[in-house]
PQR file with spaces between the fields and no chain letter, atoms N, CA, C, O and H, PARSE charges and radii, in Angstrom:
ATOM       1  N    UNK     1      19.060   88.660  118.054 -0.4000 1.5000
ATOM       2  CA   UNK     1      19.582   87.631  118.929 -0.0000 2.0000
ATOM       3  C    UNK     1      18.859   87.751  120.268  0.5500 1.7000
ATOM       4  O    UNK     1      18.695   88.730  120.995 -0.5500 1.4000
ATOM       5  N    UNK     2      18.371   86.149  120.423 -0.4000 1.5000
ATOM       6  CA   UNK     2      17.451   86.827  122.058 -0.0000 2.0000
ATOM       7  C    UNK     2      18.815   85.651  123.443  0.5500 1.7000
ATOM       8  O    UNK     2      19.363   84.563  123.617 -0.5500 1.4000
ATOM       9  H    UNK     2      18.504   85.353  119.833  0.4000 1.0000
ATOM      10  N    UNK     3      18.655   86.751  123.883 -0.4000 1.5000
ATOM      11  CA   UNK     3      19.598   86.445  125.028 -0.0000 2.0000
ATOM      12  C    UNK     3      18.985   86.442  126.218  0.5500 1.7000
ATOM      13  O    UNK     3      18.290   87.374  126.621 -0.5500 1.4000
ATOM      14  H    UNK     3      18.209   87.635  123.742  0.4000 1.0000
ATOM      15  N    UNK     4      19.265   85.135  126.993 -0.4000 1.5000
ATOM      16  CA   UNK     4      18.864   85.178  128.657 -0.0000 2.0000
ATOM      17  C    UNK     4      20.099   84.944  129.511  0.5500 1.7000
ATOM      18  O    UNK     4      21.055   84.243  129.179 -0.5500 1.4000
ATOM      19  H    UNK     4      19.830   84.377  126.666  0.4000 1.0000
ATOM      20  N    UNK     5      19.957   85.667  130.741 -0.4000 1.5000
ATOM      21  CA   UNK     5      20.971   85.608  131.520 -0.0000 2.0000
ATOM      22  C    UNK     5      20.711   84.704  132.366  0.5500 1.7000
ATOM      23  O    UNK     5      19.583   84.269  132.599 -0.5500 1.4000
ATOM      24  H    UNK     5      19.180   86.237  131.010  0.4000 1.0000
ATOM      25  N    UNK     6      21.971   84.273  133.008 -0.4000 1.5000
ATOM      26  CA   UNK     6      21.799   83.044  134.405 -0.0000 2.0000
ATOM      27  C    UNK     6      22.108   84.371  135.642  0.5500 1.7000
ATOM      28  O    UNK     6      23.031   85.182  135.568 -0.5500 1.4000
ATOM      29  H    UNK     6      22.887   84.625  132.819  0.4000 1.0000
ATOM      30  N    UNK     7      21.189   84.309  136.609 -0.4000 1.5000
ATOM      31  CA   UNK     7      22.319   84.741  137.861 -0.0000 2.0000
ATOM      32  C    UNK     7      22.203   84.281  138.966  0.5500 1.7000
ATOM      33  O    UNK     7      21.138   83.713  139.203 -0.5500 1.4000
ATOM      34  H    UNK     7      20.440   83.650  136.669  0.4000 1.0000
ATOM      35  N    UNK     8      23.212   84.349  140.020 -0.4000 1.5000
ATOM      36  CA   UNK     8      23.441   83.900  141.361 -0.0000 2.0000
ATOM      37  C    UNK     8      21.818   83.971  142.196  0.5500 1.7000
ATOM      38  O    UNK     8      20.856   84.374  141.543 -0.5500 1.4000
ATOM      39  H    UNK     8      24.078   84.811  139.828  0.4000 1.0000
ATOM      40  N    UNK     9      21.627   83.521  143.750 -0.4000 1.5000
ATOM      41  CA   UNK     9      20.725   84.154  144.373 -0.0000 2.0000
ATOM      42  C    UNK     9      21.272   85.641  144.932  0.5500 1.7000
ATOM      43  O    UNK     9      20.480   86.320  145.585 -0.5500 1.4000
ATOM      44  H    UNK     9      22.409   83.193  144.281  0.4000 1.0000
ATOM      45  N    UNK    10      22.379   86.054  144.723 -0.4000 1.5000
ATOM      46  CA   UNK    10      22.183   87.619  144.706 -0.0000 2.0000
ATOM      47  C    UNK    10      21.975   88.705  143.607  0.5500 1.7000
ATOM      48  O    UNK    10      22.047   89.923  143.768 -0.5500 1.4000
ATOM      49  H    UNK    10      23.023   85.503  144.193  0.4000 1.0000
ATOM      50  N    UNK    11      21.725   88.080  142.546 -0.4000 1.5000
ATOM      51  CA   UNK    11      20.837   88.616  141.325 -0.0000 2.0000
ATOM      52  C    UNK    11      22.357   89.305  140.678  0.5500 1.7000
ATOM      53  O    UNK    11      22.308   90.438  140.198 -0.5500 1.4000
ATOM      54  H    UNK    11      21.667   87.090  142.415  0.4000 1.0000
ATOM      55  N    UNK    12      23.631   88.569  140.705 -0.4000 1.5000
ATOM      56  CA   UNK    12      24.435   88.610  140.147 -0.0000 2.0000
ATOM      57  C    UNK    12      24.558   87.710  138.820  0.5500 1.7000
ATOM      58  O    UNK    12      24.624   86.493  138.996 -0.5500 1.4000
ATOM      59  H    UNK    12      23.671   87.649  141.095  0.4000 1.0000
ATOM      60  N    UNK    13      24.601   88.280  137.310 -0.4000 1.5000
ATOM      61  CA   UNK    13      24.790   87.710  136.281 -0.0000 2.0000
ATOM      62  C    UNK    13      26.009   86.564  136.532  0.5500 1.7000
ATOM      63  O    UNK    13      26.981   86.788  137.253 -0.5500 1.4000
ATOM      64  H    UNK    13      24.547   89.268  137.167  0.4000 1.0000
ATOM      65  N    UNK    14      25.792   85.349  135.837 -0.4000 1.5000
ATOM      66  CA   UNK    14      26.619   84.486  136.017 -0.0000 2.0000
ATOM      67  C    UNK    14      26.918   83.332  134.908  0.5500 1.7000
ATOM      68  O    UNK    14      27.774   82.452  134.818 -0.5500 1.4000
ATOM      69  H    UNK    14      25.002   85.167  135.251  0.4000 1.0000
ATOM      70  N    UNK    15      25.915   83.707  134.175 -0.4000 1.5000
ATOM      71  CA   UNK    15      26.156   82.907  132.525 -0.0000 2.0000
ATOM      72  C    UNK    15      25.403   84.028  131.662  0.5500 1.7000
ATOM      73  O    UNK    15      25.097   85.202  131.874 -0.5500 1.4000
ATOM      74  H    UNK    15      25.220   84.422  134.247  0.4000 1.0000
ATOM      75  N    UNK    16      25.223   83.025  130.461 -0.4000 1.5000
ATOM      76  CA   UNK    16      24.082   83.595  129.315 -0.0000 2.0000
ATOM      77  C    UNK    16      23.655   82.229  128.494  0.5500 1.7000
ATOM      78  O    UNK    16      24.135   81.102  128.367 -0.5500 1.4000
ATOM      79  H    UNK    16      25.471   82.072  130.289  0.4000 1.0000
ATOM      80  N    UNK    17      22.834   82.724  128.149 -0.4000 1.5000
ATOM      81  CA   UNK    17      21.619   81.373  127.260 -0.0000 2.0000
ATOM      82  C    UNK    17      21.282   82.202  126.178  0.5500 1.7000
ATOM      83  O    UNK    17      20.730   83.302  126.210 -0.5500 1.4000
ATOM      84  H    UNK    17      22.444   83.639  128.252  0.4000 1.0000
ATOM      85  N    UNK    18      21.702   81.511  125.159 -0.4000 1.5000
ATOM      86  CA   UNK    18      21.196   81.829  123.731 -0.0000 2.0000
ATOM      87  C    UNK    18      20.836   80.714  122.824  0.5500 1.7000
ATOM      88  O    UNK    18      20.605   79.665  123.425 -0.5500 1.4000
ATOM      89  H    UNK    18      22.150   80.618  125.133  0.4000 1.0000
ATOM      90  N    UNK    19      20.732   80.668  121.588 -0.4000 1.5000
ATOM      91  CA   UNK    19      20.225   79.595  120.634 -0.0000 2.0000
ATOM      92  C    UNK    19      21.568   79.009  120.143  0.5500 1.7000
ATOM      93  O    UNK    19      22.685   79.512  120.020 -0.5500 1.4000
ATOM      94  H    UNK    19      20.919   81.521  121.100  0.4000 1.0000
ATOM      95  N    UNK    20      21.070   77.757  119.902 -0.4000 1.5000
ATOM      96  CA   UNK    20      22.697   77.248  119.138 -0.0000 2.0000
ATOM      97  C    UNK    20      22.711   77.949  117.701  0.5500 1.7000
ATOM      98  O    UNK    20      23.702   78.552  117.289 -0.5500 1.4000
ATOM      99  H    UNK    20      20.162   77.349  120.002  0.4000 1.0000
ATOM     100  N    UNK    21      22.015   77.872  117.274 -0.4000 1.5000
ATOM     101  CA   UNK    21      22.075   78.996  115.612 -0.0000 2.0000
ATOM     102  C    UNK    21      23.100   80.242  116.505  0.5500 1.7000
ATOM     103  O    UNK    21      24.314   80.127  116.668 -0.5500 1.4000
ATOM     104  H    UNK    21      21.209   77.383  117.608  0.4000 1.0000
ATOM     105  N    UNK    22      22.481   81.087  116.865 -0.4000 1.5000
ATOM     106  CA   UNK    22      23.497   82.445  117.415 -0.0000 2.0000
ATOM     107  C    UNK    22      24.618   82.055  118.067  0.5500 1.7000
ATOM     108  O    UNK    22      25.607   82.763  117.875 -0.5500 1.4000
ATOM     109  H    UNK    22      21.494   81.180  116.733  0.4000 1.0000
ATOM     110  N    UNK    23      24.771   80.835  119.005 -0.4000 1.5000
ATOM     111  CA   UNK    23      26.331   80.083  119.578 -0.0000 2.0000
ATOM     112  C    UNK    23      27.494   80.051  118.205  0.5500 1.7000
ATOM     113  O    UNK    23      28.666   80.375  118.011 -0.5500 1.4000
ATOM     114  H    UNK    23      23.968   80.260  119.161  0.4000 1.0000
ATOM     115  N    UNK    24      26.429   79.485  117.481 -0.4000 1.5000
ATOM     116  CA   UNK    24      26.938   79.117  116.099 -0.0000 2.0000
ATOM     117  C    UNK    24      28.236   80.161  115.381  0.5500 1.7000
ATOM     118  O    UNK    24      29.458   80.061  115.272 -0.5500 1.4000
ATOM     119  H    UNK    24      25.478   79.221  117.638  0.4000 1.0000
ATOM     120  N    UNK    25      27.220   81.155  114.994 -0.4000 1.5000
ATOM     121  CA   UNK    25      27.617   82.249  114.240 -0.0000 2.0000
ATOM     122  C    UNK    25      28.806   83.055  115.114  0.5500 1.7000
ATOM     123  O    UNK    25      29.765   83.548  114.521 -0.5500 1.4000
ATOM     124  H    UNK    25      26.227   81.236  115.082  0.4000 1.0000
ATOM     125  N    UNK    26      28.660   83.149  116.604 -0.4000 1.5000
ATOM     126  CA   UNK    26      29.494   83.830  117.114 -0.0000 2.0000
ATOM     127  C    UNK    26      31.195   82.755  117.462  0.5500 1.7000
ATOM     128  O    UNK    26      32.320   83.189  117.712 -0.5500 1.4000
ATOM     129  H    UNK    26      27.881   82.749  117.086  0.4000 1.0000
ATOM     130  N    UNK    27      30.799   81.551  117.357 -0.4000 1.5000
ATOM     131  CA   UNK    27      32.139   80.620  117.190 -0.0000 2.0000
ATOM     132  C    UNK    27      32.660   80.704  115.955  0.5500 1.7000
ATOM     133  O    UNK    27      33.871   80.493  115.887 -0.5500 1.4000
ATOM     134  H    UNK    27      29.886   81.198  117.154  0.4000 1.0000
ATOM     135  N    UNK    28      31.978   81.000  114.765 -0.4000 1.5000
ATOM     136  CA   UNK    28      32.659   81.183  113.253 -0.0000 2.0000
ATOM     137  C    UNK    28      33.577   82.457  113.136  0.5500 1.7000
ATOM     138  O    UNK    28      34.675   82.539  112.585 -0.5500 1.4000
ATOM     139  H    UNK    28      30.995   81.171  114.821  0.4000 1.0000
ATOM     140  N    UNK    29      32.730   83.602  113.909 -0.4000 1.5000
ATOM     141  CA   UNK    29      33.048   84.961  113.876 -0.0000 2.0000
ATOM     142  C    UNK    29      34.560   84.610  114.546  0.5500 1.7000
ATOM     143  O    UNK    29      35.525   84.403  113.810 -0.5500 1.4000
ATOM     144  H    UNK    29      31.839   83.535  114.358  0.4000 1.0000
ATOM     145  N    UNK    30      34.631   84.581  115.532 -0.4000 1.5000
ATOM     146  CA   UNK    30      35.693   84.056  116.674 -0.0000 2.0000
ATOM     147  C    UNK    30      36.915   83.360  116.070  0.5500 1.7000
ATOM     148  O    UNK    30      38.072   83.781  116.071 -0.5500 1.4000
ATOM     149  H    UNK    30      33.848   84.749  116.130  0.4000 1.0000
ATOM     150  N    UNK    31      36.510   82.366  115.620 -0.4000 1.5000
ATOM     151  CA   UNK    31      37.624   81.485  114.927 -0.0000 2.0000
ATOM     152  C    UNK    31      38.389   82.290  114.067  0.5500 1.7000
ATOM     153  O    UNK    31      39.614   82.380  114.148 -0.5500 1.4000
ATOM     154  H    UNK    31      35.571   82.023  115.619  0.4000 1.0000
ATOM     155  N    UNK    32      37.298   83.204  112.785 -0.4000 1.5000
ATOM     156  CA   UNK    32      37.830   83.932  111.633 -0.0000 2.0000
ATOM     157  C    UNK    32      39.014   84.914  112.474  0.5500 1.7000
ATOM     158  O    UNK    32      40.241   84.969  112.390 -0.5500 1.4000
ATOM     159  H    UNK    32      36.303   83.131  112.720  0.4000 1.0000
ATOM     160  N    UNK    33      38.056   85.605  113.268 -0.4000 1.5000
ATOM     161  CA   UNK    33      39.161   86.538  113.766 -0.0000 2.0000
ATOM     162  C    UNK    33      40.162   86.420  114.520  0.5500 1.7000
ATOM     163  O    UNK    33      40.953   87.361  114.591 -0.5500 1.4000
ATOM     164  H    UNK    33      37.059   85.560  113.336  0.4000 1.0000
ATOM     165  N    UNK    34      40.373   85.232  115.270 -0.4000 1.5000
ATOM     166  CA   UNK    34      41.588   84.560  115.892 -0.0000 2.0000
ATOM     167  C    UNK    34      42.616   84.320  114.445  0.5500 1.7000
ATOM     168  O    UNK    34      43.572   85.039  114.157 -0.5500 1.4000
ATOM     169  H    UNK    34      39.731   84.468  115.212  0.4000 1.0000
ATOM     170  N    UNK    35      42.067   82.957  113.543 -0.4000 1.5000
ATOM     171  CA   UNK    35      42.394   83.301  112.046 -0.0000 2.0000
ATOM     172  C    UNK    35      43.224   84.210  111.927  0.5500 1.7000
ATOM     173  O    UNK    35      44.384   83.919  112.218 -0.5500 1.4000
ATOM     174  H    UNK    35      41.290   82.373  113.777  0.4000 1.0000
ATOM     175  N    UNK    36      42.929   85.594  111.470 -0.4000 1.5000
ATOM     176  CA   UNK    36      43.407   86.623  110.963 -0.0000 2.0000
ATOM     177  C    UNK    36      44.775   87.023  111.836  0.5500 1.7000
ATOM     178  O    UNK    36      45.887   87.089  111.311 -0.5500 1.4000
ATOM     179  H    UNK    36      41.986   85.830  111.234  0.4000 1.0000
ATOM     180  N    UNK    37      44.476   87.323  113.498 -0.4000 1.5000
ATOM     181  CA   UNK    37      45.693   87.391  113.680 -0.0000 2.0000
ATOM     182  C    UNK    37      46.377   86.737  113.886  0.5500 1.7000
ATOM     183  O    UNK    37      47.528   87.140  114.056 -0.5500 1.4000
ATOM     184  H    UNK    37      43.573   87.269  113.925  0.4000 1.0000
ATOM     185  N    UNK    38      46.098   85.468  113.984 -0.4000 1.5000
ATOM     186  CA   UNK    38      47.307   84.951  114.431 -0.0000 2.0000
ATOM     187  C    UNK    38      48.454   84.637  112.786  0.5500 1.7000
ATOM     188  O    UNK    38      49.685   84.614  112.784 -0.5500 1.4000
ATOM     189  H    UNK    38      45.163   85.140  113.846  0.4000 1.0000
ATOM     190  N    UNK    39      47.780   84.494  111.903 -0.4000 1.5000
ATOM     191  CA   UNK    39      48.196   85.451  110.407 -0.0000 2.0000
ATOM     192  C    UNK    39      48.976   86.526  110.459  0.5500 1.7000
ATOM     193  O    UNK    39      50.183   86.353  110.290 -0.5500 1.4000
ATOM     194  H    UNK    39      46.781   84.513  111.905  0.4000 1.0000
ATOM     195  N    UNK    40      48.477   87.830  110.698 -0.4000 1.5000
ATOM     196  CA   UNK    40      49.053   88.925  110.944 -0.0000 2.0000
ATOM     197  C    UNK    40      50.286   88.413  112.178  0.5500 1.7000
ATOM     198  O    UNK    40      51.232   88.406  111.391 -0.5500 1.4000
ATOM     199  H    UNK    40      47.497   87.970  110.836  0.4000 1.0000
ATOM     200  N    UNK    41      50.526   88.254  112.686 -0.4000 1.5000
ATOM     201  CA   UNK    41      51.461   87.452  114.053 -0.0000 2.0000
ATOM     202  C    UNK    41      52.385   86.661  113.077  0.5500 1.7000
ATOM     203  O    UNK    41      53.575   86.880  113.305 -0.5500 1.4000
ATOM     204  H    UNK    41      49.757   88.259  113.325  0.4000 1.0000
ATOM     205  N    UNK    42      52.154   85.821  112.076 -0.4000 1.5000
ATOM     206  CA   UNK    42      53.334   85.004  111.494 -0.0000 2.0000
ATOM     207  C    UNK    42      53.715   86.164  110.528  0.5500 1.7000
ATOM     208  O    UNK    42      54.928   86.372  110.576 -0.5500 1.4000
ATOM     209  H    UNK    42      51.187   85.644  111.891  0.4000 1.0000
ATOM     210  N    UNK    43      53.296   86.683  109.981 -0.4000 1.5000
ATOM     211  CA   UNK    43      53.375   87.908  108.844 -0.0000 2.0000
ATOM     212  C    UNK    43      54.516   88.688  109.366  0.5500 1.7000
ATOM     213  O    UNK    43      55.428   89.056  108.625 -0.5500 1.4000
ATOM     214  H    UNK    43      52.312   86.513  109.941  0.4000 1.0000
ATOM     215  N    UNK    44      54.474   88.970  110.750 -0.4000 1.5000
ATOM     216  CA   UNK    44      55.565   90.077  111.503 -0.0000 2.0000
ATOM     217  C    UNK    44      56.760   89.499  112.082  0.5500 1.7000
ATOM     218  O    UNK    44      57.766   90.187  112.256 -0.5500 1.4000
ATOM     219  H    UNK    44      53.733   88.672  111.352  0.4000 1.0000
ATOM     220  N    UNK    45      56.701   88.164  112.418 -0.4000 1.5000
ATOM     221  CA   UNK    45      57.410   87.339  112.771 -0.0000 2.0000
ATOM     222  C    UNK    45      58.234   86.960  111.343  0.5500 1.7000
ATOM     223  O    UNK    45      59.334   86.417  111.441 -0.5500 1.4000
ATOM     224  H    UNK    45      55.884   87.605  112.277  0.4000 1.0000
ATOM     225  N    UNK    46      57.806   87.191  110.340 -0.4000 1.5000
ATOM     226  CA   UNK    46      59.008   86.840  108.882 -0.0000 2.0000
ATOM     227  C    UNK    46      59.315   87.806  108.973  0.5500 1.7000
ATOM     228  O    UNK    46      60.453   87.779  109.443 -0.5500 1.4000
ATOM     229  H    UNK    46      56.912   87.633  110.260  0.4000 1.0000
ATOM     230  N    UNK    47      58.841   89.281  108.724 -0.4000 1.5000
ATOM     231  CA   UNK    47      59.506   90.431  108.385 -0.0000 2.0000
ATOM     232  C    UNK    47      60.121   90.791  109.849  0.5500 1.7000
ATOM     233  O    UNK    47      60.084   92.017  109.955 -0.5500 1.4000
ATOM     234  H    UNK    47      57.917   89.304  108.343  0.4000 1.0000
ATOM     235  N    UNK    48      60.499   90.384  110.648 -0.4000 1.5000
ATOM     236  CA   UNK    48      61.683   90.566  111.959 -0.0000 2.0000
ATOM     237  C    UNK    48      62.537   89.535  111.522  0.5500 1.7000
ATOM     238  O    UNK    48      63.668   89.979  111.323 -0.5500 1.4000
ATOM     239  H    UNK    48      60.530   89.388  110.562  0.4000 1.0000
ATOM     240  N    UNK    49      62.442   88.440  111.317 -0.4000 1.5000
ATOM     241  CA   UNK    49      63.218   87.559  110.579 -0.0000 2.0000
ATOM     242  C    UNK    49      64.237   88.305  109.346  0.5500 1.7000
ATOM     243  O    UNK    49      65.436   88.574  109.286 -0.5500 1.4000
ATOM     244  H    UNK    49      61.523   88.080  111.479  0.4000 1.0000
ATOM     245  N    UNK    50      63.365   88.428  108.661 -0.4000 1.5000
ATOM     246  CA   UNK    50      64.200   88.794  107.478 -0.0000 2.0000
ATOM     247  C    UNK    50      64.858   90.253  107.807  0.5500 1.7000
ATOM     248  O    UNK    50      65.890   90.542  107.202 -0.5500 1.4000
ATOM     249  H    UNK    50      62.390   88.210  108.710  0.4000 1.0000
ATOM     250  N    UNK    51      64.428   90.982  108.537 -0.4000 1.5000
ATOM     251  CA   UNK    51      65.317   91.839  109.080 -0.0000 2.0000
ATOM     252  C    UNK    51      66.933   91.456  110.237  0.5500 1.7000
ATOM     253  O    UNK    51      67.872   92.104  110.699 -0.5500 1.4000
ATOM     254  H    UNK    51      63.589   90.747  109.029  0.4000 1.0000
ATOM     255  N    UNK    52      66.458   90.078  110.259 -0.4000 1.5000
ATOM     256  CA   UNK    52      67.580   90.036  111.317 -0.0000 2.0000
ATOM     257  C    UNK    52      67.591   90.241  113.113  0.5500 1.7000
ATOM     258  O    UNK    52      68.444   90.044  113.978 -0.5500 1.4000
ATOM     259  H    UNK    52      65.695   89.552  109.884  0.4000 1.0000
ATOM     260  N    UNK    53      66.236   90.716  113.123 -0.4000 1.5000
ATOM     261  CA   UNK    53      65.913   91.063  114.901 -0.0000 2.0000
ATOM     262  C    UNK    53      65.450   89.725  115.504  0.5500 1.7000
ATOM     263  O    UNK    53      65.411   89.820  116.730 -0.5500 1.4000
ATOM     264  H    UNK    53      65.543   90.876  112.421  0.4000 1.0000
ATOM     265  N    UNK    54      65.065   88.447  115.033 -0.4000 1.5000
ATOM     266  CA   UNK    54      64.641   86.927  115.329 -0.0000 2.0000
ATOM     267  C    UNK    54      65.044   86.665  114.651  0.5500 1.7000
ATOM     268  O    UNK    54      65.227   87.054  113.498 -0.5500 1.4000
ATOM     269  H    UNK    54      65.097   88.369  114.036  0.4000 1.0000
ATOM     270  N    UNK    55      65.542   85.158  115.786 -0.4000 1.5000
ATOM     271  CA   UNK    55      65.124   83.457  115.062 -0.0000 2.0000
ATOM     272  C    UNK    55      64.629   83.083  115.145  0.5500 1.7000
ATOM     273  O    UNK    55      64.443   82.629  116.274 -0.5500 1.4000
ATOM     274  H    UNK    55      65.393   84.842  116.723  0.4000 1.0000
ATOM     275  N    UNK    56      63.514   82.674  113.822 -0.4000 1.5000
ATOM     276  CA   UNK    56      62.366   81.895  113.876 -0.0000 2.0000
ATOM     277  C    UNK    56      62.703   80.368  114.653  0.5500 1.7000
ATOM     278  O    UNK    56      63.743   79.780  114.357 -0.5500 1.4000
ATOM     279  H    UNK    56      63.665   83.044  112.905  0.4000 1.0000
ATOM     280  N    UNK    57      62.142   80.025  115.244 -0.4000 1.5000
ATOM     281  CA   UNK    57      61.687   78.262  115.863 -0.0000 2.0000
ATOM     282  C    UNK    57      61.482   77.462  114.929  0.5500 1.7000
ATOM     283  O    UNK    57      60.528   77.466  114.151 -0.5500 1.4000
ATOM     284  H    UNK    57      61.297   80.503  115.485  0.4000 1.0000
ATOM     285  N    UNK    58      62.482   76.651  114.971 -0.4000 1.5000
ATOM     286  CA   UNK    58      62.574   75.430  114.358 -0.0000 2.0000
ATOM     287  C    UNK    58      60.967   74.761  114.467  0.5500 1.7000
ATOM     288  O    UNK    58      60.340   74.804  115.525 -0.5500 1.4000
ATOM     289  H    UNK    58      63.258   76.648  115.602  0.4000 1.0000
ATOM     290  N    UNK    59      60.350   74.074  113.075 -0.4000 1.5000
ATOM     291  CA   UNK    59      59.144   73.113  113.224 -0.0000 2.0000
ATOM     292  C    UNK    59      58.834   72.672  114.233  0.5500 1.7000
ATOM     293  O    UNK    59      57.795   72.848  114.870 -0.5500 1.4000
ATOM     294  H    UNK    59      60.859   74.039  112.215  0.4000 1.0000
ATOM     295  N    UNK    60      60.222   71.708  114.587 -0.4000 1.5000
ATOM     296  CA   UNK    60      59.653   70.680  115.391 -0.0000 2.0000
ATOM     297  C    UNK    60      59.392   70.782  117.219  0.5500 1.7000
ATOM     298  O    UNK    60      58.965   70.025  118.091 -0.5500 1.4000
ATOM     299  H    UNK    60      61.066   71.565  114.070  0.4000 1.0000
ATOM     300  N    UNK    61      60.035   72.451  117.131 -0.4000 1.5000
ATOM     301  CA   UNK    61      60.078   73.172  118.592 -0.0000 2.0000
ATOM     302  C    UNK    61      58.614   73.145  118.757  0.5500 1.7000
ATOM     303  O    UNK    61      58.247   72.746  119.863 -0.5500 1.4000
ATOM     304  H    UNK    61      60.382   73.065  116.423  0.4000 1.0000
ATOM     305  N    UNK    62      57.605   73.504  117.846 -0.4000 1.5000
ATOM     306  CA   UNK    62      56.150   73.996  117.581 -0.0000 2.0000
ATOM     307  C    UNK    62      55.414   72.818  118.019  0.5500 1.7000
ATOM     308  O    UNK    62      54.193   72.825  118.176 -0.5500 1.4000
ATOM     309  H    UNK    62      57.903   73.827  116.948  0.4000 1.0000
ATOM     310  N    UNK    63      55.937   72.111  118.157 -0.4000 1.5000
ATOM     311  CA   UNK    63      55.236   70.710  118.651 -0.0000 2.0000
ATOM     312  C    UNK    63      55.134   69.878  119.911  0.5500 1.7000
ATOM     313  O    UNK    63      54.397   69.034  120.421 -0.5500 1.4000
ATOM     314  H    UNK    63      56.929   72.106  118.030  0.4000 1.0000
ATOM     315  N    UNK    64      56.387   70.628  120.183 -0.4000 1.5000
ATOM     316  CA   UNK    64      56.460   70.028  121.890 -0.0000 2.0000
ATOM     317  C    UNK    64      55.454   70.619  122.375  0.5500 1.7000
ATOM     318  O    UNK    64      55.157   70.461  123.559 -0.5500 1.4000
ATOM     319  H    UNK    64      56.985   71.314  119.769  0.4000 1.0000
């Protein structure tokens, strides 16, 4: 991956520049792993449920 930096006129980093191919791959990566937990997050949220420690939110709360 070739990476260029942006920086200020005090030679402070302030972005980055890469290829959209590598933008690419690192928004898939990102998504998957947001994905996963927020998975793992509903996963723990039933088993507190079904234990009795929460009440899950009604659907239509999820929407406001």
């Amino acid at each position: 991956m070739t990476v260029q930096y942006l920086t200020d006129v005090k030679g402070n980093k302030t972005g980055v520049l890469l290829s959209i191919k590598d933008w690419e791959k690192i928004q898939k990566k990102l998504n998957t792993e947001q994905f996963y937990e927020d998975f793992r997050e509903s996963l723990q949220e039933i088993k507190l449920h079904q234990e009795g420690k929460i009440q899950l939110k009604d659907a239509s709360e999820l929407f406001k």
